[in-house]
N, C-alpha and C positions, 0 to 999 in steps of 0.2 A: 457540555459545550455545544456550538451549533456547530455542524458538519456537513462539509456541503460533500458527496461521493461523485466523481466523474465518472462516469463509467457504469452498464446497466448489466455486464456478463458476470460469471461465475464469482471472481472476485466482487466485484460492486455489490452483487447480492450477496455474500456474506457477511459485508460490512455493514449492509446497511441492517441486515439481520441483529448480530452482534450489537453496533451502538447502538438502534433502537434497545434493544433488550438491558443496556447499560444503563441504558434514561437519559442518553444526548438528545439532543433536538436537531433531527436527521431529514437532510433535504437528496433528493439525486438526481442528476440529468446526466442526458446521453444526447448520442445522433437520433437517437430513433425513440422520439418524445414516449409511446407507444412501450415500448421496454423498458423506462422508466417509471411509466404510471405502473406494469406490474411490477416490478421489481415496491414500489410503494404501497400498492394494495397489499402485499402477502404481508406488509410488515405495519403493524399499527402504530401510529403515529410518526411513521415516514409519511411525507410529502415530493411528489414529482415536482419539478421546475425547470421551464423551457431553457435551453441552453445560455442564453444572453442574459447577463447580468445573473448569472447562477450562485455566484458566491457572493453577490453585496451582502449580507448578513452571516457569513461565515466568520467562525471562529480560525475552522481550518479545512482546510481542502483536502483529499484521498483522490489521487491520480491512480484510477484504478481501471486505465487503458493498456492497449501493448506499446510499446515503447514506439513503435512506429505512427503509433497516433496521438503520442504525448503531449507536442507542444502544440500542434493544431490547435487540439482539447481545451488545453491552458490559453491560448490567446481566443481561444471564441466565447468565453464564459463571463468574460467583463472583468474588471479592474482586480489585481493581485496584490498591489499596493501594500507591503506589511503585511500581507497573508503567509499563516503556515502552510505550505504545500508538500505533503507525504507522497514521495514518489518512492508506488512499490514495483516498478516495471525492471524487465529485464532484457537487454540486447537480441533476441534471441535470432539464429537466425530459423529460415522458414520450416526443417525440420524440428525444430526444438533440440538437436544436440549440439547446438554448438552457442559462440557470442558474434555479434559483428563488432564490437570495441572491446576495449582491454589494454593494460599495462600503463598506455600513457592518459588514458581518459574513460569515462563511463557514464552510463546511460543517466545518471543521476548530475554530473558534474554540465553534460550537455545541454540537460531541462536547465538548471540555475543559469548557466550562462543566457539561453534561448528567454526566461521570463526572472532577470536580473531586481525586480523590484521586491519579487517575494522572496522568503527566508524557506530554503528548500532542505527537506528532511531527506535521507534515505532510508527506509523501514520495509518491515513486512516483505521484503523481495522472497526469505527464504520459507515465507508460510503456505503451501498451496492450499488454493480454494477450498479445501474438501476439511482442512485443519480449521481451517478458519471457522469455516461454518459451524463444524460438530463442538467447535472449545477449546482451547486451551490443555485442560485437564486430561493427560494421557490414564490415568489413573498411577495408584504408584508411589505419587508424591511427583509424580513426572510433569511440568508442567514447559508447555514449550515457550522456548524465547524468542522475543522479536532481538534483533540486531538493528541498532538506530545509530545514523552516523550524517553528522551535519558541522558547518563551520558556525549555526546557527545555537546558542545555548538554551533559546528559549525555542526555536526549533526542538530540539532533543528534547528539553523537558515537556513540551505537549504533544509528540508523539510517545514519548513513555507514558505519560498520564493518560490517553488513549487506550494503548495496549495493557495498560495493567487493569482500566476500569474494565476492561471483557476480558480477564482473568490470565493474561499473560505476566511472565513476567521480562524484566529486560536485561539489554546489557551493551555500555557504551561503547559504541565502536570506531570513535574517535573521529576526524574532521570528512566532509565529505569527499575526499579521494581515498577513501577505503573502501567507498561503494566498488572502486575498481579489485577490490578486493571478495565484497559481499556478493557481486553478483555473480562471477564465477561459482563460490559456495550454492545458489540457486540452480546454475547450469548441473553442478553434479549433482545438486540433489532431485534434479528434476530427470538425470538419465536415472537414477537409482530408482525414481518413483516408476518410469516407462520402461526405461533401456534393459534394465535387470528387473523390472518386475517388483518390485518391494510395493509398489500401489502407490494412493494419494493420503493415506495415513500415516506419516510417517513426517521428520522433520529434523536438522540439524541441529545439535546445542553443543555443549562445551563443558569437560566435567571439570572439577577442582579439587584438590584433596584436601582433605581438612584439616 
């Protein structure tokens, strides 16, 4: 697929790590042209692209800002028109233990409403950067899940075909106001990672009995 990454910080650069390494055809811009071009050099056949008109040749888009600089992001990049747009962001507030939305709305339901043209995914909220980067593959047979949850179906099916081609696997989590759901699960997994120490290798899934 071609994928265009918004965003040049810890997340962006693992994405763009990942899908290059998948065999997508991997574009990234940011605010700061400069931290896109490296985030592009370290990964071969990544390409930086100035923020305007970022995604005319996207297949799908990775909002891979903080949620406070979400739709900015999405309105300065140029036309969304039928664009997949994977928003992995979460509410958070300024310490990281807490949300500023919840219950009645969430940080995914607000981007859709803010850039209403494009078919808005919610994904990857519960993977920190450090998972992303190193794989999938806990070893084990362990293999961590994205949680993908949209009113979009061909939404859902390209962010799973996404995460499964860089060796996740997935698991539907039904229309997008379960994001009001998902991202709290982030919130706790992210005190778990800081609050209690457990680190940034580590990640939520959901077992089944067989």
């Amino acid at each position: 697929m071609k994928v265009t990454v918004i965003g040049a910080g810890n997340m962006g650069a693992a994405f763009v790590k990942q899908l290059t390494h998948a065999g997508h055809q991997v574009t990234v811009t940011a605010r700061s042209f400069e931290k896109a071009q490296a985030v592009a050099a370290a990964n071969i056949g990544a390409t930086a692209v100035a923020t305007a008109n970022a995604t005319a040749q996207a297949d799908v888009v990775i909002l891979a800002t903080g949620y406070a600089d979400a739709v900015n992001a999405l309105k300065s990049v140029g036309n969304l028109n039928g664009k997949v747009v994977i928003d992995i962001t979460n509410p958070l507030t300024a310490d990281f233990m807490g949300l500023t939305l919840g219950h009645s709305s969430s940080a995914a339901e607000e981007i859709a409403k803010a850039i209403p043209e494009a078919d808005v995914v919610k994904a990857f909220n519960t993977v920190f950067a450090q998972v992303l980067s190193d794989g999938a593959d806990f070893g084990n047979g362990q293999i961590v899940p994205v949680f993908v949850a949209s009113d979009s179906e061909r939404a859902k099916q390209t962010a799973k075909a996404l995460a499964e081609s860089m060796g996740f696997s997935t698991v539907d989590a039904g229309g997008l106001k379960n994001a009001r759901y998902l991202e709290p699960v982030a919130g706790f997994n992210i005190y778990l990672g800081y609050g209690a120490g457990l680190g940034t290798s580590i990640a939520p899934t959901w077992i089944k009995r067989a």
